[in-house]
C-alpha positions as a Markdown table, in Angstrom:
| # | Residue | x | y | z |
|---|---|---|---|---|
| 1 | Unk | 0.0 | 0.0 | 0.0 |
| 2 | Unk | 1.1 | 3.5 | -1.0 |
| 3 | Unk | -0.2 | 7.2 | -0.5 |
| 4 | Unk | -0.2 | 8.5 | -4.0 |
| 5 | Unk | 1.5 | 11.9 | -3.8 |
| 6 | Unk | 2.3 | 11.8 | -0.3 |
| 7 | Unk | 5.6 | 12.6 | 1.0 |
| 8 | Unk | 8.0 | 10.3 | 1.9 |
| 9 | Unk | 8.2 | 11.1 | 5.7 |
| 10 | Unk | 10.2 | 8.9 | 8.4 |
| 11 | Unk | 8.8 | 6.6 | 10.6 |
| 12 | Unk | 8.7 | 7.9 | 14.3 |
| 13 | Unk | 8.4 | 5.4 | 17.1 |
| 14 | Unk | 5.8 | 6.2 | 20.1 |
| 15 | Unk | 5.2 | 4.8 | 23.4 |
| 16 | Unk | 8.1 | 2.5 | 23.8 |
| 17 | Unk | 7.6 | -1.2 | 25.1 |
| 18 | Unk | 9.8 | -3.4 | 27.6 |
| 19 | Unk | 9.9 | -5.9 | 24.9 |
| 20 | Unk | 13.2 | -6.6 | 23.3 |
| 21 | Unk | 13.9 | -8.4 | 19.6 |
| 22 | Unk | 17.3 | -10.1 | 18.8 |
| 23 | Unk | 17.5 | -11.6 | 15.3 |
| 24 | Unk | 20.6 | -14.8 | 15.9 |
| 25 | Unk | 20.5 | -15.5 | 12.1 |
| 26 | Unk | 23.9 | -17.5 | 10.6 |
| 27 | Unk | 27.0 | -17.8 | 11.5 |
| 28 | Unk | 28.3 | -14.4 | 11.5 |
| 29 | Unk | 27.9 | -12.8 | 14.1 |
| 30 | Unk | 28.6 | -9.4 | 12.9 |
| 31 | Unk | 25.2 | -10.1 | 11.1 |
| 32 | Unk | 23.5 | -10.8 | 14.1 |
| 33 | Unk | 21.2 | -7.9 | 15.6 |
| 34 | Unk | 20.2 | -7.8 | 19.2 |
| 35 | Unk | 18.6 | -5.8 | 21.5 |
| 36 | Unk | 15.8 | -4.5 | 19.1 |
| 37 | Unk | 13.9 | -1.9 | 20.6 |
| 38 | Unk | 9.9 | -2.7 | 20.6 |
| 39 | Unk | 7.0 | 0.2 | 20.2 |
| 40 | Unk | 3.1 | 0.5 | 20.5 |
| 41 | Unk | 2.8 | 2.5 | 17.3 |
| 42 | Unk | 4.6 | 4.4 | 14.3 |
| 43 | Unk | 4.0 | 7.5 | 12.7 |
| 44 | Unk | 4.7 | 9.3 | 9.5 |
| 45 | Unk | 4.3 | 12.9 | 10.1 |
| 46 | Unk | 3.0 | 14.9 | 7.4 |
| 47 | Unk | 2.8 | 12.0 | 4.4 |
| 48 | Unk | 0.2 | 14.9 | 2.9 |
| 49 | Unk | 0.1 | 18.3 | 4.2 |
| 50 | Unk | -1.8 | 18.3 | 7.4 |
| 51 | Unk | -2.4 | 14.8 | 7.4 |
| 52 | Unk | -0.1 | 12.3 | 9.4 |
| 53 | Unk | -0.2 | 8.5 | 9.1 |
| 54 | Unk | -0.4 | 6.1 | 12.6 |
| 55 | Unk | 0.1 | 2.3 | 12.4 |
| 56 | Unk | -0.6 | 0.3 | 15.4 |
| 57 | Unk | -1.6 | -3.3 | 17.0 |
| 58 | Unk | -4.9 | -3.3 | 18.5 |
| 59 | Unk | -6.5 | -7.0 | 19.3 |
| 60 | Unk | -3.8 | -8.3 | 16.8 |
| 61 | Unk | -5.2 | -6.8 | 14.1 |
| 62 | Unk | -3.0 | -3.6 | 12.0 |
| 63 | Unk | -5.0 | -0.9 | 12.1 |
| 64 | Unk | -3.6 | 2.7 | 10.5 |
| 65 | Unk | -5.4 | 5.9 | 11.5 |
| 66 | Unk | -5.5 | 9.1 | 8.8 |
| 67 | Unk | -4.9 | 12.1 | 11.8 |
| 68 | Unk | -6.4 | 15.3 | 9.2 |
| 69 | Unk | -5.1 | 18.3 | 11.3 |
| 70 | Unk | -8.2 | 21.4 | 11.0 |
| 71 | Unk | -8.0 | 22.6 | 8.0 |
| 72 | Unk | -6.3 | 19.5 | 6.0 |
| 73 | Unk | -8.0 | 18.2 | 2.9 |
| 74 | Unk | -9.4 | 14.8 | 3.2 |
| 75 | Unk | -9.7 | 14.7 | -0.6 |
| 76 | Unk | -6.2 | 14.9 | -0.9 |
| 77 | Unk | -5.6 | 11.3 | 0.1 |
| 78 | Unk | -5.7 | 8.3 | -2.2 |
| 79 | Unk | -4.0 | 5.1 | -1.1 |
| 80 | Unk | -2.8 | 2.5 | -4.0 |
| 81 | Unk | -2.2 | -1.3 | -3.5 |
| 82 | Unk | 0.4 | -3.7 | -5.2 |
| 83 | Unk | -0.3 | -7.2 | -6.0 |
| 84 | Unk | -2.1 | -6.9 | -9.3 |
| 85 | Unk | -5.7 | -7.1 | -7.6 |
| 86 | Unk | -8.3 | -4.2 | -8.1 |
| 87 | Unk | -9.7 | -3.3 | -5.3 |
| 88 | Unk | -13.4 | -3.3 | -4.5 |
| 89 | Unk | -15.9 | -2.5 | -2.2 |
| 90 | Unk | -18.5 | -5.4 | -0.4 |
| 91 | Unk | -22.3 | -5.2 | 0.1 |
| 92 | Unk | -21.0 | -4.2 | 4.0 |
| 93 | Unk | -18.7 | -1.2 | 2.9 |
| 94 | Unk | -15.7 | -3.4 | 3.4 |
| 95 | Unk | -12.8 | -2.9 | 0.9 |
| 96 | Unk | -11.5 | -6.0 | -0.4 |
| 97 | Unk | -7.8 | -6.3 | -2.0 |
| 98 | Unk | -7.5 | -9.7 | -3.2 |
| 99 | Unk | -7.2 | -11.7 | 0.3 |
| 100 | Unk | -6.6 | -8.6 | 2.2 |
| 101 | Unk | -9.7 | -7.0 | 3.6 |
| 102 | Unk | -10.1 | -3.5 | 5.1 |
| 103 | Unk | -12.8 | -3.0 | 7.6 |
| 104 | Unk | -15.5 | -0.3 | 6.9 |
| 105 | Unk | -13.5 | 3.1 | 7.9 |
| 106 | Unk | -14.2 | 4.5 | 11.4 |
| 107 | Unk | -14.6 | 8.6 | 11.8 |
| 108 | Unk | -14.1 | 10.8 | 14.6 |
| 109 | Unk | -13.9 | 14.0 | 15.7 |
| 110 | Unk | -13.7 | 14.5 | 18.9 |
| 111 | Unk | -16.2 | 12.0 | 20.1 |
| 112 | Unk | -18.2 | 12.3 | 17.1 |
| 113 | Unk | -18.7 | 9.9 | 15.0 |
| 114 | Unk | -18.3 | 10.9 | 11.0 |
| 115 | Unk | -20.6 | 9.5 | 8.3 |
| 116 | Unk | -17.8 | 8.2 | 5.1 |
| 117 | Unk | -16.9 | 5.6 | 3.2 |
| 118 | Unk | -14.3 | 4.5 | 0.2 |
| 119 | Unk | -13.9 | 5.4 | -2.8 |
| 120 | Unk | -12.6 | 3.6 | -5.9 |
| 121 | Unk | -11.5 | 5.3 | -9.2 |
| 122 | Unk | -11.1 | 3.8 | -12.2 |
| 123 | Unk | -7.7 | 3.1 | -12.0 |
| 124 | Unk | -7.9 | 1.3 | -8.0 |
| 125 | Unk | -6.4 | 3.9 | -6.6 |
| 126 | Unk | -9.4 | 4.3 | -3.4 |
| 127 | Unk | -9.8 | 7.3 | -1.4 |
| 128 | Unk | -12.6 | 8.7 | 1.2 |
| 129 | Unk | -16.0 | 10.2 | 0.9 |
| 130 | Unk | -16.9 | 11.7 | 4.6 |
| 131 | Unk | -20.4 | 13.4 | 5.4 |
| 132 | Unk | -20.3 | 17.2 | 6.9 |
| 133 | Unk | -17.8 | 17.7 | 9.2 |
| 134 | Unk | -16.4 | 20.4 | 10.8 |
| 135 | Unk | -12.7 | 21.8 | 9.0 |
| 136 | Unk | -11.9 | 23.8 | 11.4 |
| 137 | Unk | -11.5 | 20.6 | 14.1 |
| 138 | Unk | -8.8 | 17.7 | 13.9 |
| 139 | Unk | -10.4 | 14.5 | 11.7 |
| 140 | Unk | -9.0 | 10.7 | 12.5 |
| 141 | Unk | -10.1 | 8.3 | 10.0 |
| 142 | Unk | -9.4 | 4.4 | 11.4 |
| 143 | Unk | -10.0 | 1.9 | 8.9 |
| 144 | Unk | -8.6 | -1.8 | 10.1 |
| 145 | Unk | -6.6 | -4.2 | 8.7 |
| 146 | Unk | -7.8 | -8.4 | 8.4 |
| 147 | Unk | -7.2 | -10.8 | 6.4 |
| 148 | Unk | -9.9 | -13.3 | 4.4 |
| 149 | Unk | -8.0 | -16.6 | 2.8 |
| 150 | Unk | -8.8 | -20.1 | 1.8 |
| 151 | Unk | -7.8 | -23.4 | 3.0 |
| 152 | Unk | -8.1 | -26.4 | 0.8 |
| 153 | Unk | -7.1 | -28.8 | -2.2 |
| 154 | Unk | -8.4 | -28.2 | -5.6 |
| 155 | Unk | -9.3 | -32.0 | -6.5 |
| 156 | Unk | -12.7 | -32.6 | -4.6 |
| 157 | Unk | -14.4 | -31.1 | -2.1 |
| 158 | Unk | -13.8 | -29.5 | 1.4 |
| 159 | Unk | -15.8 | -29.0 | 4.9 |
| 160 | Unk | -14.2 | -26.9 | 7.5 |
| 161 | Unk | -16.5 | -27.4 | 10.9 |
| 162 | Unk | -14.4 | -25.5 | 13.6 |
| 163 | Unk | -11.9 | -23.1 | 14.3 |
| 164 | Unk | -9.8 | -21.6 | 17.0 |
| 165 | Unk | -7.3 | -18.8 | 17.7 |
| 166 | Unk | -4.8 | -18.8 | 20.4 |
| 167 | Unk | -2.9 | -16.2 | 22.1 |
| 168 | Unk | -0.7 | -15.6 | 19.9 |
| 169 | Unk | -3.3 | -14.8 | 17.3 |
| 170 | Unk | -2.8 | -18.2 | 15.2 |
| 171 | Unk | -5.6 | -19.7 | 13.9 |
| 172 | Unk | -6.5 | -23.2 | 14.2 |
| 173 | Unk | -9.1 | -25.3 | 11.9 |
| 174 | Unk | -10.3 | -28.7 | 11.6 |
| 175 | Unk | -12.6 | -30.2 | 9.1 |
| 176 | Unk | -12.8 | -33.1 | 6.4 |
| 177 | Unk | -11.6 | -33.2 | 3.3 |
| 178 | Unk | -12.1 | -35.5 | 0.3 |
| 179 | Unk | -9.2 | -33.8 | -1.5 |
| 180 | Unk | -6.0 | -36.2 | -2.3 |
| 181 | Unk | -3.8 | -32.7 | -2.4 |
| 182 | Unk | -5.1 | -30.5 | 0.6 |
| 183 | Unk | -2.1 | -28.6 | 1.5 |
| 184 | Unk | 0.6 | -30.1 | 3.8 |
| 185 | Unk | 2.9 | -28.9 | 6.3 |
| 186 | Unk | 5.0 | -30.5 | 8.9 |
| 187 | Unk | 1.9 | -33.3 | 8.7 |
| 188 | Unk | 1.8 | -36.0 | 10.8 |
| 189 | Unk | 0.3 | -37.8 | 8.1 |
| 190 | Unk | 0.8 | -35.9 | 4.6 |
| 191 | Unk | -1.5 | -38.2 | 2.4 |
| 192 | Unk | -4.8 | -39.1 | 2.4 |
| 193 | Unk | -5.0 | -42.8 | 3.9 |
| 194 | Unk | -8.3 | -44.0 | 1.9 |
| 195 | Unk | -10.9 | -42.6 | -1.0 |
| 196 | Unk | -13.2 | -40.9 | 0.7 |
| 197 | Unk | -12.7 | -38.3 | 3.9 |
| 198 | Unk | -10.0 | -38.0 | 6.1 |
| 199 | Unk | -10.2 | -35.5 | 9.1 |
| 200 | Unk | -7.7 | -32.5 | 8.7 |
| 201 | Unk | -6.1 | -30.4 | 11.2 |
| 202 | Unk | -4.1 | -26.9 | 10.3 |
| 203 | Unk | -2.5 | -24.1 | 11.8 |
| 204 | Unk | -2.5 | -20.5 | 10.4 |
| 205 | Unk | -0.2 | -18.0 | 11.2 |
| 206 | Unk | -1.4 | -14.8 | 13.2 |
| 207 | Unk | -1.3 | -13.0 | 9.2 |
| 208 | Unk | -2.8 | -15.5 | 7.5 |
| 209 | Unk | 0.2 | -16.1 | 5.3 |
| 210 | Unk | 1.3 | -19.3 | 6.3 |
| 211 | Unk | 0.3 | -22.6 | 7.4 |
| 212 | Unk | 2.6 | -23.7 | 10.6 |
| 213 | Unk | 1.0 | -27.3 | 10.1 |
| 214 | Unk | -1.3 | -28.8 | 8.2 |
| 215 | Unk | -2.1 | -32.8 | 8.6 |
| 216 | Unk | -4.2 | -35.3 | 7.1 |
| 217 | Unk | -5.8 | -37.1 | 10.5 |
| 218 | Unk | -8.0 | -40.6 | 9.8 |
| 219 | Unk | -7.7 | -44.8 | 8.4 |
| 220 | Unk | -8.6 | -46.2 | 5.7 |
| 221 | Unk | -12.2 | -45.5 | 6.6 |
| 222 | Unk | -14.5 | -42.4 | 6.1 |
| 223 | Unk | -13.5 | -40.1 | 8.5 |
| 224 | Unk | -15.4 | -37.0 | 9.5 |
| 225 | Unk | -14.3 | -35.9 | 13.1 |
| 226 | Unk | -16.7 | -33.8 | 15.3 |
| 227 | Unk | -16.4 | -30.2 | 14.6 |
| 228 | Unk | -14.3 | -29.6 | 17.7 |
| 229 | Unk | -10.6 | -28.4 | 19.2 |
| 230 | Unk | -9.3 | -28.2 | 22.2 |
| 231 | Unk | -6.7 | -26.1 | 22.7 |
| 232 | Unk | -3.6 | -27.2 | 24.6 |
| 233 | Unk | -1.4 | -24.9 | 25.8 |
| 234 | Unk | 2.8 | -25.7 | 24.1 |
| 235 | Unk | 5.0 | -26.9 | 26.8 |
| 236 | Unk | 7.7 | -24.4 | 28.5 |
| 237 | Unk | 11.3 | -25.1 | 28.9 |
């Protein structure tokens, strides 16, 4: 994602955490980087004049919020996304970007709550349409970042009947599966053990990008499991 026409502004860390990062990676030590310092947010200050940019983490999910100081121009912003997919907006006001989804936007000024929407031109590039508001008082626009992705092979047929998230925001599904190449990963058993449904069991990432695991589960039987997962907390030590 890009701000057409913005500036290119440098990113300023706020509210620093306790949390440190230390990335051991190789042999080389003079490669190695430790003692990464960890924040709450980043901003870009003045990406369009008046207008600063905020990413943060809130419930694991990115969220961004457009701060419009008074007197900035709302129309000014147009955000444009890589990837080769054109963007466009759901029955819900939700924009969808391939498997990327962005939540309806959220508008406030100061504790009132902003009619607006997105809006698409012709060429993908999407912007904002907000009701009346006041100019002369700060604006935040907060639209949130999820994700929307699908699991399964492409030979047959697929039924996911539960789901689960831990606490580190991973997602974990369970289903049956008549599909000889549902996708594998670290499986306890990567093939299907008969010709009709085995039980599956994966693991999403927190991003929805990768699959930690992904295992066939079942005999040479049908196999349909329950619908059910119990989450077991990972050993320590």
């Amino acid at each position: 994602m890009e701000f057409v026409g913005g500036r290119e502004a440098s990113a300023q860390p706020e509210a620093s955490l306790p949390g440190k990062i230390n990335y051991v990676i190789g042999r080389d030590p003079r490669q190695w980087r430790l003692g990464i310092a960890t924040f709450e947010r980043v901003k870009y200050a003045g990406v369009y004049q008046g207008i600063d940019v905020l990413y943060y983490g809130n419930s694991r999910q990115l969220e961004f919020d457009l701060l419009l100081a008074p007197g900035a121009d709302v129309k000014a912003v147009w955000m444009r996304f890589g990837g080769g997919k054109r963007p466009r907006i759901t029955a819900a006001g939700a924009l969808e970007i391939g498997e990327v989804q962005l939540k309806p936007p959220v508008i406030r000024q100061e504790g009132r709550t902003i009619d607006g929407r997105y809006s698409v031109r012709r060429n993908g590039d999407v912007g904002f349409e907000l009701a009346a508001f006041d100019p002369r008082k700060p604006l935040v626009i907060d639209p949130v970042l999820v994700y929307a992705t699908r699991l399964g092979g492409g030979a047959s047929s697929d039924y996911g009947q539960a789901i689960a998230v831990d606490a580190q925001g991973n997602a974990y599904v369970t289903g049956y599966t008549y599909s000889f190449d549902f996708p594998v990963v670290n499986a306890w058993n990567a093939a299907s053990a008969s010709s009709s449904a085995d039980v599956f069991v994966s693991r999403m990432n927190a991003t929805g990008t990768a699959l930690i695991y992904s295992t066939y589960v079942g005999g040479t039987g049908y196999d349909t499991g329950f619908g059910m997962l119990w989450m077991v907390p990972e050993p320590h030590g």
